[in-house]
VMD Tcl script that draws the C-alpha trace (Angstrom):
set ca {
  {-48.34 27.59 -3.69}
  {-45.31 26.79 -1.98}
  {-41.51 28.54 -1.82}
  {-38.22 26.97 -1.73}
  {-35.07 28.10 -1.23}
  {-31.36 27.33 -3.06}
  {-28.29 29.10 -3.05}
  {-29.78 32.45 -1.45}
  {-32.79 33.82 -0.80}
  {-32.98 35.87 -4.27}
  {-33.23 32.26 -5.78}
  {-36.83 32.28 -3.71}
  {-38.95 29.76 -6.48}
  {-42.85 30.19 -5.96}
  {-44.72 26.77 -7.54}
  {-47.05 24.79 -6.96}
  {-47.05 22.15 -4.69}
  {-50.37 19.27 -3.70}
  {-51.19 18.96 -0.25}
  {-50.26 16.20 1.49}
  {-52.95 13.54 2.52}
  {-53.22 13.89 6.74}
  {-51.82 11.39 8.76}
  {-54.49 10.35 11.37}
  {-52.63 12.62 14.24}
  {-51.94 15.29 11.76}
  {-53.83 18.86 11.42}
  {-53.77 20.90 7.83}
  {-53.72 24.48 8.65}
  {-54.09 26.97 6.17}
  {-51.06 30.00 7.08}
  {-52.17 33.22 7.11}
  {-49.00 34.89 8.04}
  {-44.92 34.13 8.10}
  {-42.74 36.23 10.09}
  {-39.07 36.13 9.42}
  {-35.59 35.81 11.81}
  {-32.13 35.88 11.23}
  {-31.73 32.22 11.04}
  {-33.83 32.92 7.79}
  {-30.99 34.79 6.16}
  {-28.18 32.65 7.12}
  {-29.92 29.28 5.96}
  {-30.59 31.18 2.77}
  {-26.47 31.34 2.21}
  {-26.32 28.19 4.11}
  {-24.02 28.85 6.68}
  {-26.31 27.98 9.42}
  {-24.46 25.51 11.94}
  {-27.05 23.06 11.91}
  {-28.15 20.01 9.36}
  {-30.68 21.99 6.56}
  {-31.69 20.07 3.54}
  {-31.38 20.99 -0.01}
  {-34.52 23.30 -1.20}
  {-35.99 23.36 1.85}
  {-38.98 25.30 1.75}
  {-37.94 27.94 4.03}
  {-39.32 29.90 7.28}
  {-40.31 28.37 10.72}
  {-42.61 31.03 12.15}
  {-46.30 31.15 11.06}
  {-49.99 31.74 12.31}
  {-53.14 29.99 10.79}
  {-56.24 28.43 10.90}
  {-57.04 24.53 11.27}
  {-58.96 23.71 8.17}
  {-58.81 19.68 8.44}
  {-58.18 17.02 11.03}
  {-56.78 13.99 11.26}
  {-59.12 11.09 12.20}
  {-57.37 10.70 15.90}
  {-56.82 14.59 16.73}
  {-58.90 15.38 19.97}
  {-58.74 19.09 21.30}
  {-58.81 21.10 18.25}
  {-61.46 22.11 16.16}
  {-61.66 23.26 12.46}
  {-61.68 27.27 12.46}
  {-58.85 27.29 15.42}
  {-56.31 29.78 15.36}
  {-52.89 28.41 15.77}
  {-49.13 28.73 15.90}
  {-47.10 25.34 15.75}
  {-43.60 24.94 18.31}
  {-40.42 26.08 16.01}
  {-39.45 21.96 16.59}
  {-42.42 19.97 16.52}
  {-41.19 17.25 19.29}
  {-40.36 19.68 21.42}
  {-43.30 19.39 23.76}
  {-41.57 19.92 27.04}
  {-38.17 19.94 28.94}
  {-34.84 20.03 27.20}
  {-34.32 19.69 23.50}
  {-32.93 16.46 22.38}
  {-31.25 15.67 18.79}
  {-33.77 13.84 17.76}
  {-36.22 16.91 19.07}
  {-34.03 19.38 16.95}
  {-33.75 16.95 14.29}
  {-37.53 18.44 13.76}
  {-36.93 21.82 13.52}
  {-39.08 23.62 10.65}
  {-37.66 25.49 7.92}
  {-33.99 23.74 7.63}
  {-34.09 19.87 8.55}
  {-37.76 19.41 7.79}
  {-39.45 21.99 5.38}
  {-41.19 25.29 7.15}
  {-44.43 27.56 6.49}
  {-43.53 29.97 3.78}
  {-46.96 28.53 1.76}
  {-50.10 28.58 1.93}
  {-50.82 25.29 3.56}
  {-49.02 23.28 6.05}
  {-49.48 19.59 7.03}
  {-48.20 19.32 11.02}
  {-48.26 16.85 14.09}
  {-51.42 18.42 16.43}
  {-48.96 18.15 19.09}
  {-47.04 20.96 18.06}
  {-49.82 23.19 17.80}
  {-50.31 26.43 20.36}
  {-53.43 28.62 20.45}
  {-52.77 32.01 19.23}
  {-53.61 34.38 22.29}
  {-57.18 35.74 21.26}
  {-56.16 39.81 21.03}
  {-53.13 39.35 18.39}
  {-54.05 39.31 14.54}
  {-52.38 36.58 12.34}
  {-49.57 38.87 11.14}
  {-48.79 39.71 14.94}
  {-49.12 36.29 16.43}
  {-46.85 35.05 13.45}
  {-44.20 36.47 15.27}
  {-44.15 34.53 18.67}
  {-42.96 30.92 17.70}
  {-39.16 31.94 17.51}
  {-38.48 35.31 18.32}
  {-40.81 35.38 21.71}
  {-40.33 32.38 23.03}
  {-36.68 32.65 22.91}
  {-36.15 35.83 24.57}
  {-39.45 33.66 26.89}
  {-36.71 31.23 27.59}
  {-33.67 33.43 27.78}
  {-35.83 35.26 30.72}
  {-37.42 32.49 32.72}
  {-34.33 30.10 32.40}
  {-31.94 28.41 35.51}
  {-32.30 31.96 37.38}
  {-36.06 33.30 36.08}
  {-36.37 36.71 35.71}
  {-38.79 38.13 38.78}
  {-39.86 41.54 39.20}
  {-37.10 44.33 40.40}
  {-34.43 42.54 38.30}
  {-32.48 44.59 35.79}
  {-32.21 42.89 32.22}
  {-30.08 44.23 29.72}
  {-31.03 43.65 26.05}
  {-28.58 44.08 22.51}
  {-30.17 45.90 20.02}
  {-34.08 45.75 18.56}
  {-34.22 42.89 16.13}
  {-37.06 40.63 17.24}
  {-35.97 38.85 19.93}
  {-34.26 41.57 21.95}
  {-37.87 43.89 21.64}
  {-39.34 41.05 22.34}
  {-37.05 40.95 25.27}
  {-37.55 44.41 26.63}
  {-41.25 43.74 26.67}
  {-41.48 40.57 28.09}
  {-39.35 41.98 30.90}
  {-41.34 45.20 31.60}
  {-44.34 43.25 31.79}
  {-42.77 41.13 34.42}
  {-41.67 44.25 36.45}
  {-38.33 44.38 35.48}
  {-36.44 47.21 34.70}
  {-35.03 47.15 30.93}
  {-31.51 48.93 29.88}
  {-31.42 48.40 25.74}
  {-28.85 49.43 23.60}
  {-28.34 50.26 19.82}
  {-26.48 51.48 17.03}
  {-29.58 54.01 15.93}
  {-30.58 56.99 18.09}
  {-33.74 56.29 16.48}
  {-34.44 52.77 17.49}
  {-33.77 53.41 21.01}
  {-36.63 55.81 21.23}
  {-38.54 53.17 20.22}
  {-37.17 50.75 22.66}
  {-38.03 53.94 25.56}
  {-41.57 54.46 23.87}
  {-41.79 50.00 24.79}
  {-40.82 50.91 28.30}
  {-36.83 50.93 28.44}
  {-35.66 52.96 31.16}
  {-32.65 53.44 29.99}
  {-30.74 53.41 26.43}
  {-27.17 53.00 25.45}
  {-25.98 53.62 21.94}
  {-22.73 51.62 21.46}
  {-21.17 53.71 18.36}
  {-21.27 56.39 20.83}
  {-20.35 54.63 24.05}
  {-18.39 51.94 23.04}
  {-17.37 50.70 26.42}
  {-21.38 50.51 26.91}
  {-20.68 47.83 29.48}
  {-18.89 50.41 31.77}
  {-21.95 52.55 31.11}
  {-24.32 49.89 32.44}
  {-22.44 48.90 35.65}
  {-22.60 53.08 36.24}
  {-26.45 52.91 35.92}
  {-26.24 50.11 38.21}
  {-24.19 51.65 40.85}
  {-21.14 49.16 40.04}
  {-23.85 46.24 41.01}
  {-24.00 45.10 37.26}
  {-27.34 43.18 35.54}
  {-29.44 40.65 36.59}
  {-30.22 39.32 32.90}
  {-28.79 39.96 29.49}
  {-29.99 39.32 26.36}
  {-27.16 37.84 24.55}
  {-27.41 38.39 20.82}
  {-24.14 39.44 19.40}
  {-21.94 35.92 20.38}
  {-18.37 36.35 20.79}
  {-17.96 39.87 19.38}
  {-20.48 41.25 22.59}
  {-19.82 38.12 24.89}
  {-16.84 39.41 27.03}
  {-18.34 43.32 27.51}
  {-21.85 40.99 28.82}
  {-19.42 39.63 30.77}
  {-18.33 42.74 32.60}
  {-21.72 43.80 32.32}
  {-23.32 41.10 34.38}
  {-23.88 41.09 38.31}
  {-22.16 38.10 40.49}
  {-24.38 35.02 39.89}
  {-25.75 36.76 36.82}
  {-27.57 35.05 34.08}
  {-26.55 35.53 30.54}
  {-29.06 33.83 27.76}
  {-26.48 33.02 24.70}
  {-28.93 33.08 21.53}
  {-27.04 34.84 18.54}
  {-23.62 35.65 17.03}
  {-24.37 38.42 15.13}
  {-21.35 40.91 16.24}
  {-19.01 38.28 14.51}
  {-15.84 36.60 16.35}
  {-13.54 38.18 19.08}
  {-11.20 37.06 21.50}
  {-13.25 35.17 24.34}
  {-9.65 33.37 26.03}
  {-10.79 34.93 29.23}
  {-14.25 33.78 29.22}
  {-14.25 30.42 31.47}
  {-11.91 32.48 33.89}
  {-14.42 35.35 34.16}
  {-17.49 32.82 34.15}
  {-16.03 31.25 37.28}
  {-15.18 33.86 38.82}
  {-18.23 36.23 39.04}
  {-20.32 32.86 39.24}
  {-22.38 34.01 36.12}
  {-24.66 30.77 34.44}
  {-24.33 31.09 30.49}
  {-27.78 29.53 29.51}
  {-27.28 27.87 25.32}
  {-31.21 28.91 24.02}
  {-32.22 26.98 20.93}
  {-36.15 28.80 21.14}
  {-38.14 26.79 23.88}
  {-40.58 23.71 24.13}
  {-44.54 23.79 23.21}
  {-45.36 23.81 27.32}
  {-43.10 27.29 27.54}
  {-44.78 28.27 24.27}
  {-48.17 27.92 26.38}
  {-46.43 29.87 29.52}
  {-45.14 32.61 27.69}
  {-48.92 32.64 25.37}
  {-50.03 33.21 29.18}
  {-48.71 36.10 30.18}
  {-49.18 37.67 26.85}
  {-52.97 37.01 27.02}
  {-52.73 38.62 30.91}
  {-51.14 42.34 29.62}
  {-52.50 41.96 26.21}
  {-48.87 42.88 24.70}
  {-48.74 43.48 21.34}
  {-45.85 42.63 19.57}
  {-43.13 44.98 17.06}
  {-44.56 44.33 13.36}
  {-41.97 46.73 11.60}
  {-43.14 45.94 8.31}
  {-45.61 43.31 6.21}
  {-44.69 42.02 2.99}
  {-47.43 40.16 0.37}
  {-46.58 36.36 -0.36}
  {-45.88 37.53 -4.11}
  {-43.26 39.99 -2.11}
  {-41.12 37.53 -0.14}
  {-37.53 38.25 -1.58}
  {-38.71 41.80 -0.77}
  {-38.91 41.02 2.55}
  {-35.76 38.67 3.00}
  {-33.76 41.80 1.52}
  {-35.81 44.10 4.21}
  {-34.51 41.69 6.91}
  {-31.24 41.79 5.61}
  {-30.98 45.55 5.74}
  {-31.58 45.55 9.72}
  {-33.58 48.68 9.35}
  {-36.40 47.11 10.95}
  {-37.51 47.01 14.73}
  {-39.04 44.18 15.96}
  {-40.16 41.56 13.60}
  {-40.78 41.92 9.31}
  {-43.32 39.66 8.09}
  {-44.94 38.16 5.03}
  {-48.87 37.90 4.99}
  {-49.23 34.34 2.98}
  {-53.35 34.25 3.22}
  {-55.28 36.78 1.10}
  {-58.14 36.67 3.94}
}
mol new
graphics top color blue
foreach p $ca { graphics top sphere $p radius 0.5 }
foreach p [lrange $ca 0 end-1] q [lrange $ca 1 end] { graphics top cylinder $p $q radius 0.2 }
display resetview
């Protein structure tokens, strides 16, 4: 069974589908779990700002297990337990067109069904201590705040990293950076969520309905010095108060534009003149995949699963997402084993 996707997510279709016959460099891996982003919802009502074609089957984010091979796939075993790369010819270095060109779940169909045909180069090994549901989480949300972190200036230990909000990537975020031995300031609309984000190891919490000059709170916990690393989700709504926010030489990781537009006229003024790198992240290659898998595997961290949906349930889920009353990551559990 397979889902595809037309004119919003409530016009999810579940039918059948056959499997592909494997190309000799090919691996079929039967997906045990889907987790879900915001790029979900906004190819749903596509508006997303890249090429997606019609009825894609949707989702890029999955875990599974290698159930056939390809005649000329070396290194990987039937029974393995795998993620694949959000683009599957993004092995290493920077993304290309022709490397985003292979993006799954908008140019080329994605993994919301229960089997999925895919190059064995764009497989990762799912670190051994994470279930499917949990490791179905890393492909997109981890490896981007991965990348956001260990960019042009990576993150080392005694930095200060600010993170917006606690959707997936941003938890993903404050964890990543804690277990790197940074210290985390996280902020949020919800009182609520931000004890969550303390209980992951935030030092300190800002919520922005209640401090809405929260960038003028931050340089105050920062004794005027400003942040080492922020997590830039919100786009140009959040970009100019990051901006502020930021220490001299700063790096900002640009990922989202979820706050919606504002006026940014001041931005290459304010970039040049507090030195700050603004680092574009489209998620990461396979070889930072691997890196980030790494350091997982070395603290054992567990990601966020706020909530897990049944395959039968995915428009339940897509609404849940929607709602943004979730921390961390939603997900939909495809295999029923």
């Amino acid at each position: 069974m397979i889902y595809n996707l037309a004119d919003g997510f409530h016009n999810l279709t579940l039918t059948e589908a056959p499997i592909p016959q494997l190309e000799s460099t090919e691996v079929l891996v039967k997906v045990h779990a889907v987790s879900l982003q915001y790029r979900d919802l906004i190819v749903a009502k596509s508006q997303y700002p890249m090429p997606q074609k019609e009825n894609v089957v949707p989702c890029s984010d999955m875990a599974g297990e290698i159930i056939a091979l390809g005649a000329e796939v070396k290194g990987w075993s039937i029974g393995d337990r795998v993620s694949s790369n959000f683009a599957t010819a993004h092995i290493f270095g920077d993304a290309t067109d022709e490397v985003k060109a292979t993006s799954l779940g908008a140019p080329v169909d994605g993994v919301l069904t229960e089997y999925k045909v895919l190059p064995a180069h764009a497989l990762v090994r799912v670190p051994e201590h994470l279930n499917y549901e949990e490791a179905s989480t890393l492909p997109c949300a981890a490896l981007t705040a991965y990348n956001a972190l260990m960019g042009p200036k990576p993150l080392k230990g005694g930095d200060t990293v600010l993170v917006q909000g606690t959707g997936g990537v941003s938890i993903f975020g404050l964890q990543l950076a804690v277990a790197s031995g940074a210290t985390v300031i996280a902020t949020s609309s919800s009182d609520a969520k931000l004890e969550v984000a303390k209980k992951l190891g935030a030092a300190h919490i800002i919520n922005y309905t209640k401090v809405p000059d929260w960038d003028q709170e931050v340089l105050k916990i920062t004794n005027g010095r400003g942040v080492d690393h922020i997590i830039e989700v919100g786009g140009p709504g959040t970009l100019m108060k990051s901006v502020n926010a930021i220490r001299c030489g700063g790096s900002i990781g640009v990922l989202g534009f979820v706050a919606g537009l504002a006026d940014i006229s001041m931005l290459p003024v304010q970039v040049i003149v507090k030195t700050i790198v603004l680092h574009g992240i489209l998620v990461g290659s396979r070889a930072q995949f691997e890196d980030m898998n790494r350091l997982i595997s070395a603290v054992k961290l567990k990601p966020v699963v706020d909530k897990v949906f049944s395959f039968e349930e995915a428009r339940e889920a897509y609404e849940y997402q929607a709602s943004q009353k979730h921390v961390g990551k939603v997900v939909i559990k495809v295999s029923k084993d």
